[in-house]
Each structure stands twice: as C-alpha cells, then as structure tokens.
Residue, then its C-alpha position, 0 to 999 in steps of 0.5 A: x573696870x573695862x580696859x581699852x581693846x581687851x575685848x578685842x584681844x579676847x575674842x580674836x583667834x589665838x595662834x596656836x603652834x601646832x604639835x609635830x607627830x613624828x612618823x614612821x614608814x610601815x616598811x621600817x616596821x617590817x623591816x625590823x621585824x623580819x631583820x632583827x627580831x625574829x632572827x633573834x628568837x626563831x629558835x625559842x620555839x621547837x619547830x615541829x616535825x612535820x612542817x606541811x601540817x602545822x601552820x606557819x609558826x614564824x609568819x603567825x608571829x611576825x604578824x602579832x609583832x607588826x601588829x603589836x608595835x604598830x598599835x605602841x606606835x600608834x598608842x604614843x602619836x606616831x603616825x605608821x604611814x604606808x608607801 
C-alpha cells in the first residue's frame, strides 16, 4: 500500500530543536573556589612550620578543586567558557 506524499515526508529533513548547555564563566569557578571553599577548610590541614621549604599547600589544592569541578561541569554538559 503506497500512501500519497509519504515518501516526500520521509526523506525531508526533520527540524530538530536543539538542546541548550548552560554555560558558566571560568572566573565564576575560580571564584568560588578562592571565596568560599577554601576559607572553609584552610585550617583542615596543620601548616607546617617552616613555610619557605614545603610547597604551597593551599594553591596545590585550589588547583585540584578548580580542576575537579571544571571536569563535574564538563562531565554534566556545561560549558566553562573563559573571558
């Protein structure tokens, strides 16, 4: 059985709406991470006595964290744009 114009409408292409990501500034990440985070756990951690030898323990970890939730961004379609 042929119907009248349906192989017109099969072959045409479909519009298809498409889907919205919601983005982010990278700044808004980095802000977050210096203002909120960690200020709330600097002092989980002793600091050690003799700051000039041991690396930088907070910038070691604002780093992990920036990364860490850039790729759960990332991970759930967001995209972390940069100014």
């Amino acid at each position: 059985m042929v119907f009248p114009g349906a192989m017109e409408r099969s072959t045409t292409p479909r519009k298809t709406e498409s889907v919205k990501r919601p983005s982010i500034d990278i700044a808004n990440v980095d802000d977050a991470v210096d203002y909120h985070l960690i200020p709330k756990i600097d002092g989980l951690w002793p600091h050690p006595t003799n700051e000039e030898e041991v690396p930088d323990l907070a910038e070691e970890l604002r780093t992990n964290l920036r990364v860490a939730i850039t790729e759960v961004l990332i991970a759930h379609r967001v995209n972390v744009i940069k100014p």
